[in-house]
N, C-alpha and C positions, 0 to 999 in steps of 0.2 A: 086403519092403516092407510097411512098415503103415501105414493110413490110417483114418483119423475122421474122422467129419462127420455131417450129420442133415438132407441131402439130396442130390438130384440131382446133383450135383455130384462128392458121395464116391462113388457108383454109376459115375458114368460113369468116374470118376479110377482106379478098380479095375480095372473094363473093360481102359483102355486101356493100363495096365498090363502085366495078363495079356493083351490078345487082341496088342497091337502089339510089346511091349516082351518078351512070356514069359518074364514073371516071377513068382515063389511074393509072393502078396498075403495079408495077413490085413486082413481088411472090420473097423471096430470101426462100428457104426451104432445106434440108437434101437429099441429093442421093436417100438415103431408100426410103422417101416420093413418090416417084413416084408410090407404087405400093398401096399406101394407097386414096382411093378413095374421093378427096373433098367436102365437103358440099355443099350440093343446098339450094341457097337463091333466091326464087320467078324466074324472068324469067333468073335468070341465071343456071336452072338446064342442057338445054340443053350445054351450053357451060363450063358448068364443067363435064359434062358427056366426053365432048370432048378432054377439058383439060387430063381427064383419060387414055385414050384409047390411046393419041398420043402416037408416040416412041419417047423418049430425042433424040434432033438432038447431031452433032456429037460434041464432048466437044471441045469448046475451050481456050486451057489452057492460061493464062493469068499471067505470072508472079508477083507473089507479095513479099513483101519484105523478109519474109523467106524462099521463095523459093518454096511455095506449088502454086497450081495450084487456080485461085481464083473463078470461076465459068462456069457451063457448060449451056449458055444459049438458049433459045427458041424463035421461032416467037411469036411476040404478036397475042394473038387468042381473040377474042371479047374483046380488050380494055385493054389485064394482057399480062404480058412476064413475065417469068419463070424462075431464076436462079437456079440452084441445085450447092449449096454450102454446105460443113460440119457448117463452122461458120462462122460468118458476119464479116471479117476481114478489115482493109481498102482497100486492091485490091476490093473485095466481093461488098462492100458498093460503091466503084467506080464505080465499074461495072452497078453498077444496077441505079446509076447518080444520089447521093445521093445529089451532090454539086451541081445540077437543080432542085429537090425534091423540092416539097411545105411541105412534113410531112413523118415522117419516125414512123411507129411502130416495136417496138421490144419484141415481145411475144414466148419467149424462153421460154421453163419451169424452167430455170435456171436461179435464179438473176444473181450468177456473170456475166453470158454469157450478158446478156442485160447491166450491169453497165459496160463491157468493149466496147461493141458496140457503146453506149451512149455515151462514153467520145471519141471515135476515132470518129464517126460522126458531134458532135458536133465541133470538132478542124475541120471538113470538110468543114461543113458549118453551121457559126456562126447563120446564120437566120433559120435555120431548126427546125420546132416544131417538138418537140417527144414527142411521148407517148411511156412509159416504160410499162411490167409487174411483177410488184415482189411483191412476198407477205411478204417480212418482209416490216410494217407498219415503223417503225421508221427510219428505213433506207431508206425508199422511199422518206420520207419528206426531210432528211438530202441530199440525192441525187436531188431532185427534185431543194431544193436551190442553191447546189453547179452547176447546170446547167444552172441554169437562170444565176446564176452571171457571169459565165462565158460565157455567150453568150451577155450580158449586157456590160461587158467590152472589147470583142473583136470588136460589134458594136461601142461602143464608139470609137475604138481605128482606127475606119475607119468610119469617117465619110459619107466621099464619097462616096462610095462603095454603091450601090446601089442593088435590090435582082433582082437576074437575071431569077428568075421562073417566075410561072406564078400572073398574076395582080390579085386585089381582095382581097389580104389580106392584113393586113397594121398591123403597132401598135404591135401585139402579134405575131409574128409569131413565133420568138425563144421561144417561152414558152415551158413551159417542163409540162406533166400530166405525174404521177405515177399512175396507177392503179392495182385492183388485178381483175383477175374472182372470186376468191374464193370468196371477199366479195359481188362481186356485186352479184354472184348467192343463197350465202348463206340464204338471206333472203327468197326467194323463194321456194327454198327446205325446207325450215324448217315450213314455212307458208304452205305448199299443206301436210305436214306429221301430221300437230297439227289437232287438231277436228273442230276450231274455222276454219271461212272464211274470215277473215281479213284478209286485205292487207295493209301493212305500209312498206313507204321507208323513212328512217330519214338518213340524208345526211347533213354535212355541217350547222347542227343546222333546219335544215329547216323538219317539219314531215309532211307527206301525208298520211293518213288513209282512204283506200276504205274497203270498206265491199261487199259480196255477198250473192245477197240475190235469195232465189228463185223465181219459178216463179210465179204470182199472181196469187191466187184464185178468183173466182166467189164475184164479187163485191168489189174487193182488190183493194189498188192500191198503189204506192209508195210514202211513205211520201214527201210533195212537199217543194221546194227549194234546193234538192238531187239532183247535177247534175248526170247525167249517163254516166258513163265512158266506159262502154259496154255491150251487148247482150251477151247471152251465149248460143249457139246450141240451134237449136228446138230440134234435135231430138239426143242430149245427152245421155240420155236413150236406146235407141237402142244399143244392145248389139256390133251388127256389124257394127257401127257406128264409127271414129275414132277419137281421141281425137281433137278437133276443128283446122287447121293449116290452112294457105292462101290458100289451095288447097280444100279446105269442099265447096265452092259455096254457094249460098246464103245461107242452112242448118245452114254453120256454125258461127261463132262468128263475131259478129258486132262490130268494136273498135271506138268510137267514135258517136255514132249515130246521126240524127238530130231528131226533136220532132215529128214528123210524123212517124216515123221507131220505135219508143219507144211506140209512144201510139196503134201503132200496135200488138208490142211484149204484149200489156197490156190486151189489145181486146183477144187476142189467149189464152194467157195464157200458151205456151207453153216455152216459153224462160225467162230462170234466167237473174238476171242483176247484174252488178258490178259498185255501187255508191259510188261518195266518201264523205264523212263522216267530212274530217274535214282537214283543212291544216293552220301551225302554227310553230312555234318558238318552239324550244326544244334542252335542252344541252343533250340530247338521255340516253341510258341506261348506265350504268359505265360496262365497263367491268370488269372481275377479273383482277386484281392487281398484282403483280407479286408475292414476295417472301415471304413466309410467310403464305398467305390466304389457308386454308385448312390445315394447317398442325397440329393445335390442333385440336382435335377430340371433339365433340360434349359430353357432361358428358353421355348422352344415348347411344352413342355409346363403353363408356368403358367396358360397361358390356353387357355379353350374357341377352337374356330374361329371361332362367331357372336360372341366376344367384341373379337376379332382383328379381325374385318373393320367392326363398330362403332367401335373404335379409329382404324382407318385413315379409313374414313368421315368420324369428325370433324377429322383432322387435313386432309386434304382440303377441309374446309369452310374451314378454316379458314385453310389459303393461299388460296381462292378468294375469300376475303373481305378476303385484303391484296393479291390482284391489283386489286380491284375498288375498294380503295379508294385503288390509286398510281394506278387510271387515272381515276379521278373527284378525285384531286384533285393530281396532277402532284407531288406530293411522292417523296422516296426509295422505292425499294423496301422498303429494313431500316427505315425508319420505319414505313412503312405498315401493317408486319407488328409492327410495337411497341405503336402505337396501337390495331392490332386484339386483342394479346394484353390491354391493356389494357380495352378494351368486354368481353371476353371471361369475363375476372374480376372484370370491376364494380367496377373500380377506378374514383374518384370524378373524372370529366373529362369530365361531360356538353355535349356538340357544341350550348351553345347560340352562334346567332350565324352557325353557320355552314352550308354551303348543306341542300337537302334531301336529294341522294344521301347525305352522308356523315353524316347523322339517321337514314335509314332504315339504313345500313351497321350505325352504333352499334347501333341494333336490336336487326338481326339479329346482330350477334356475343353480343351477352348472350343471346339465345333459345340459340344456339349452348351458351353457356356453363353454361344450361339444363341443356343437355341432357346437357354435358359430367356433371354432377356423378353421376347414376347411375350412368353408365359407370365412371366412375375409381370411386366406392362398390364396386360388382361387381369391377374387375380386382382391386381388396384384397380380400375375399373370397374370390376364387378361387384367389389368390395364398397367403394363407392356409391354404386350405385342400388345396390340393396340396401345402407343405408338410408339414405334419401328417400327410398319409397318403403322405407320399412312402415311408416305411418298408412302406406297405400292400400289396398285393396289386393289382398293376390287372386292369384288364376290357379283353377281346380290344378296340382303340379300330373307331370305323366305319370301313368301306370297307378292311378290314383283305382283302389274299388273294396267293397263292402260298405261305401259310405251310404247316408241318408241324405239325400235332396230335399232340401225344405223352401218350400216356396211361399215368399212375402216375409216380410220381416217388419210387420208393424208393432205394438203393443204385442198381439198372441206369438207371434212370429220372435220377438226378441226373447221372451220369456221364454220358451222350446228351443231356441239353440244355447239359451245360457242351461238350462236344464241338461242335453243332450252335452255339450263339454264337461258337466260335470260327471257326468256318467264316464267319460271319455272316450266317446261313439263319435265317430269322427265325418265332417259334414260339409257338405258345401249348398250354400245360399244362393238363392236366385231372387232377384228383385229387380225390377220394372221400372223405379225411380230413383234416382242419384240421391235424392232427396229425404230416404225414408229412415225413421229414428232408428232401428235397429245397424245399420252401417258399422255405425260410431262402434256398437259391441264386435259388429263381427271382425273390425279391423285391432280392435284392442284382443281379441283372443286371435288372432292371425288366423279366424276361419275363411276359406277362398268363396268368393262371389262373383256369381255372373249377372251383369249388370244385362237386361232385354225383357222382352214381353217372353212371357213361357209359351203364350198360344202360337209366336212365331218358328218354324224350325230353325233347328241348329241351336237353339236356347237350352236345352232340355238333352241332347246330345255333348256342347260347351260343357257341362253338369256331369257327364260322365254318368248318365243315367243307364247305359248300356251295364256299368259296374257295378251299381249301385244295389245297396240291400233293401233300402225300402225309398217310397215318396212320400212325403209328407207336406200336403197342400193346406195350405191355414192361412191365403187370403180371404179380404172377407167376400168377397163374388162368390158365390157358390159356382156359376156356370164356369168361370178361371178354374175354378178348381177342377169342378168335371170334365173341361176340356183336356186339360193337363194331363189329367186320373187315362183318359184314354187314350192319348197321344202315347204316352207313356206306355201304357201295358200294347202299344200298335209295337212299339222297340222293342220291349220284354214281358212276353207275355206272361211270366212266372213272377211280374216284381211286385213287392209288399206293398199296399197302395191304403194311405189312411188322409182321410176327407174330410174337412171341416165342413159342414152343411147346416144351414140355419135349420129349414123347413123339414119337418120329422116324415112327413108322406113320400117328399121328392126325395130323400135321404134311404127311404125304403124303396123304393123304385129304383133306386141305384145301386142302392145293394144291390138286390134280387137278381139287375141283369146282366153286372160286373162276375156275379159268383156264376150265372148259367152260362155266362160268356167264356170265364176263366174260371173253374171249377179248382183247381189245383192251387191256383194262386188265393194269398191272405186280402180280404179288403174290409176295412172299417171303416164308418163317417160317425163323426162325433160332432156334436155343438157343444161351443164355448158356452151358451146360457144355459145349456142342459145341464153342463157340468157342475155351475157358478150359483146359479141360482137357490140350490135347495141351502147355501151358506151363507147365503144376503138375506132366507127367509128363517134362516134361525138366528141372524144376528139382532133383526126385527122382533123376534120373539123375547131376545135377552140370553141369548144363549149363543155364544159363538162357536161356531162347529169346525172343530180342529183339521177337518180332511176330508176328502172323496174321494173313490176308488170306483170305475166305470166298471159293471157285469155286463157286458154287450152292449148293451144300451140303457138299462137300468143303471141307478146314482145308490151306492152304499156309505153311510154317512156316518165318520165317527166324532163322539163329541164328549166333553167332559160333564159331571152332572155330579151335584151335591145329592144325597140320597135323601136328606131330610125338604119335605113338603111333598113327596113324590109318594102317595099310596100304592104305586106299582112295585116299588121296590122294599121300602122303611120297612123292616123287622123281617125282611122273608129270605130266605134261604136263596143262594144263586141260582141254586137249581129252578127253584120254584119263582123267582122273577125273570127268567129267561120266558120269552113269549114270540113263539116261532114265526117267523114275518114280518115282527115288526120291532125286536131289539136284544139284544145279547150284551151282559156283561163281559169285559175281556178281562178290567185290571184294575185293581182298588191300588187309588193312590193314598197311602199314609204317610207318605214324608214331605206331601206339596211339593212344589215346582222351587226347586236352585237346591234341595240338600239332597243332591245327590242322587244314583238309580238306587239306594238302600230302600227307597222308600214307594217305589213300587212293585205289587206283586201281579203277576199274571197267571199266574198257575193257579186261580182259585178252585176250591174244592167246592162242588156242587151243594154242599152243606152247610160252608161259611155266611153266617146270618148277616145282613147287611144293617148298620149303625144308622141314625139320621144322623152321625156325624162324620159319616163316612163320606169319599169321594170319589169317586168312578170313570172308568174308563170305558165305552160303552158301541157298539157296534151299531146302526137302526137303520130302518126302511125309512123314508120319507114321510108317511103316513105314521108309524110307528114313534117318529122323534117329533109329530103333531100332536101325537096324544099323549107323550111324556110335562111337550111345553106349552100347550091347550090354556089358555087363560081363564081364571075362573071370572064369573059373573060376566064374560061376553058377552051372552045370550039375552041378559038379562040389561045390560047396559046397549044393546041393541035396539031392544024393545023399546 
């Protein structure tokens, strides 16, 4: 397996890898990179600690075809070798034996960078799967085809040619996945910021809906035919307690349970559960549309509120003034109110002759009339002028509260307020530069943005974070964020505070002293590659994994799976291929994807024997969807 990239992302992608998946990795990463410290994924902490500490052996330079030097490599140390390259060039890609590779990812933050890598790779080696990272959606699809076909007709165009890596994979190898972190994390971050504890991943038409519930009281217990997708902390509560990760021991979260370990948690009463709810067919939410949507303004929004109630005011006056003059002078109603609209506009029928009420009425309607003319001068005005900046930027409006304050609005940042609109959880944006891509969305969904640095006061105040129901920080600084995180809870010490944090140790340490600091109040930090990653390492494997769903800090991964070639499952019972910890059937698909929810069941019976023609819908730990998609002859192709 070989992977690029020029952050957190390719680190952790490596990791998990080699510590889940035990597989030979070659790192291709950036010079810089060396002094930025790797993610630890489970038993590979010690060997990325290792990774850290070594010194780059001595570079050797490698000609490539411009001339630049193509990478400075390393000994493999626990199963990864190391290139420190600026960009994945073709010397780069050589180097690191892409033309032996079973699967190349390429996680640059940069689309172009990955679509030129992608296409010099692919011309490398026609049988190579790759998985890309870009977050433009339309252009991923468009790339994603023009790969396959071209890998489609270079095999054709060699029949013979047989794949000289390693055995075990067949059929799909050249397949191409597009994916984003943004979207796969967005769901999650926007799910742990809202009030509700729902969890849904809709993917590919297919929806999964868990719920969390707490823990049961005294004679409670869980509505039955809810399978249990996991345990959550006994002792979550505990202020100096850390948010649940593989590292909690038994304490912490249970993914997968069996029925023994459930009716346990039921008996104590101390541990919440996360059940799921429902899995089904769905063309998902529409997103916003592109050109156009938001740019008329709402008729409430053309006018101020003092404008609004001046309005109604003189309308008011002004039937008061056709009551007053059908019962002073016995005439129709609809006249009365003709004659008045006439005094009104100083239309030329001055009341001589006749009595004094309806002298003094005429009057007053012209004073009325008066007064009319500024008012309507202002509603055009205003009217005007919310046009005009209807393309602009508005301002969090007054008496604005239960919103969620989301800060940054880059890539993760645009992805969690298109998320949270959908939901329709209602939000105001903070951002630092005029400049930064999510703008564009937030002024087409007309969400309000305070343009400042958050670390500055009055930024975070602007925000209406005194109102607000929760904070949701998701630049990439982590220390932005943690300054924010406690600025914030200095205002309100009760407010729902969820963290993007790269580094899993400092992300624990801030837990720990957020929750003893503020006991009462909610606080989570989550990483976008924590979340992203275990979907970029089953895309790698040939297997695209339809969703995540965060347990504390623990990754619950569901994915689709043909039952045939899989000995854990072919010919056994659901019951008996359910395996506690590491993977749960949910839902046998028999009618495939576009005909319809006919063709999904979810209610399996514990006895229904599984077909190798059969297709599945499947719940798994990370280590658990390693050993379903585990390559045969690795070891041996290693050797």
């Amino acid at each position: 397996m070989v992977v690029c990239g020029d952050d957190g992302l390719a680190h952790r992608l490596a990791a998990e890898l080699r510590g889940v998946y035990e597989e030979q990795v070659t790192l291709v990463v950036p010079p810089a990179e060396r002094t930025v410290r790797p993610p630890v994924v489970g038993r590979a902490r010690a060997v990325s600690a290792a990774l850290l500490d070594r010194v780059v052996s001595a570079a050797v330079n490698r000609a490539a075809g411009n001339g630049t030097p193509a990478a400075a490599p390393s000994e493999p140390v626990g199963g990864q070798r190391t290139l420190e390259a600026v960009e994945a060039t073709e010397a780069v890609l050589a180097e690191a034996g892409v033309e032996r590779a079973a699967a190349l990812a390429l996680v640059y933050d940069d689309d172009e960078t990955n679509i030129r890598a992608a296409l010099t790779a692919r011309r490398l080696n026609p049988r190579l799967r790759l998985v890309l990272r870009l977050y433009n959606r339309r252009l991923g699809q468009h790339i994603e085809e023009l790969l396959d076909q071209a890998a489609a007709l270079a095999v054709e165009g060699e029949p013979g040619s047989g794949h000289s890596g390693y055995s075990g994979y067949s059929g799909g190898d050249a397949s191409t996945t597009v994916l984003s972190d943004a979207d796969t994390a967005a769901p999650a971050l926007a799910a742990t910021a809202v009030a509700g504890t729902t969890k849904v991943v809709q993917t590919n038409g297919l929806l999964l809906r868990a719920v969390e519930r707490p823990p049961a009281g005294p004679g409670e217990s869980d509505p039955p035919g809810l399978p249990t997708l996991a345990l959550l902390s006994a002792n979550g509560n505990d202020p100096a307690f850390a948010d649940g990760s593989e590292t909690s021991g038994e304490q912490g979260p249970l993914l997968l349970p069996d029925a023994a370990a459930v009716r346990e948690a039921a008996a104590s009463g101390r541990r919440g559960s996360v059940v799921l709810e429902q899995v089904a067919y769905s063309a998902g939410p529409a997103l916003p549309s592109g050109r156009g949507v938001g740019v008329v303004a709402p008729f409430a929004s053309l006018f101020s509120r003092r404008l609004r109630w001046s309005l109604a005011g003189l309308v008011g006056c002004v039937f008061a003034l056709a009551v007053a003059l059908w019962l002073a002078t016995g005439i129709h109603p609809l006249g009365a109110l003709y004659l008045t609209l006439l005094d009104l506009f100083s239309i030329n029928d001055p009341a001589i002759g006749s009595t004094t009420e309806r002298q003094v009425l005429q009057l007053l309607s012209g004073l009325v009339g008066l007064l009319l003319l500024p008012v309507l001068l202002a509603a055009v005005l205003e009217a005007l002028g919310t046009f005009r900046g209807a393309g602009a930027l508005r301002r969090p409006p007054r008496g604005l509260g239960g919103h969620v304050v989301l800060l940054g609005l880059g890539k993760i940042g645009t992805r969690v307020l298109i998320r949270l609109r959908e939901l329709n959880i209602p939000v105001v944006c903070v951002e630092a530069g005029p400049e930064a891509r999510g703008l564009a969305v937030a002024r087409r969904l007309r969400v309000p943005v305070v343009l400042g640095d958050v670390t500055q006061e009055g930024v975070l105040e602007a925000a209406k974070i005194h109102r607000a129901h929760a904070l949701l920080a998701v630049t990439s600084s982590d220390t932005t964020n943690l300054e924010a995180a406690l600025y914030a809870r200095s205002l309100r010490p009760d407010l729902r505070v969820v963290l993007r944090l790269y580094d899993d140790d400092f992300a624990t340490a801030v837990y720990r002293t957020l929750r003893a600091a503020h006991p009462q109040a909610l606080t989570r930090s989550r990483s976008v590659s924590h979340l992203s990653a275990p979907s970029f390492a089953g895309a790698m494997m040939g297997r695209q994994i339809l969703g995540a769903i965060p347990v504390e800090r623990r990754v619950l991964l569901f994915a689709a799976l043909d039952v045939g070639g899989h000995a854990q499952l072919e010919g056994k019972t659901v019951g008996e291929a359910f395996r506690a910890g590491y993977w749960r059937v949910l839902a046998l698909d028999t009618g495939r994807e576009g005909q319809g929810g006919s063709g999904l069941v979810w209610d399996l019976s514990d006895t229904r024997v599984l077909k190798s023609e059969d297709r599945v819908v499947l719940a798994a730990t990370r280590r658990g969807l390693a050993e379903l998609l585990r390559r045969r002859g690795r070891r041996a192709a290693g050797a």
